[in-house]
C-alpha positions, 0 to 999 in steps of 0.5 A: 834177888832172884834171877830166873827163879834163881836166889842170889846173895854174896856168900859172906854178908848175904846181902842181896843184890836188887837188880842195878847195874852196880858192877863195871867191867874193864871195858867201862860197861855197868851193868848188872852182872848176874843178868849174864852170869858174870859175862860183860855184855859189851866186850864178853869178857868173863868175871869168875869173881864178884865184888860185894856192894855192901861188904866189899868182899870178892868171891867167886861168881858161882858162889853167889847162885844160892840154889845152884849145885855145888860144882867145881869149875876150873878155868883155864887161860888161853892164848889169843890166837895170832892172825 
């Protein structure tokens, strides 16, 4: 798959996903999460992870983006702010 001129395939299978709205978030949204790399479009909520279609195998999300530089990215947790 490409996605804004970007090669995109799970890093263990090479399976390349076809653009469908294959993955749900927590909140029940499907959508298909390299259109928002990674990000539901319903709650914001985050995905760092992916799960393959084909071989079921979790990787990060980066890992995914085949052209991209190899950077680190570190998340961190925070607290939801009271109020």
């Amino acid at each position: 798959m490409t996605n804004n001129g970007e090669k995109i395939r799970c890093p263990k299978c090479e399976w390349e996903p076809d653009g469908k709205a294959y993955w749900q978030c927590h909140c029940g949204c499907r959508w298909n999460t390299f259109d928002t790399y990674g990000q539901c479009p319903s709650c914001r909520y985050v995905h760092i992870h992916t799960q393959c279609i084909e071989c079921s195998e979790w990787s990060p999300h980066a890992a995914w983006y085949v052209d991209l530089p190899k950077l680190k990215i570190t998340f961190v947790q925070t607290e939801k702010a009271e109020g």
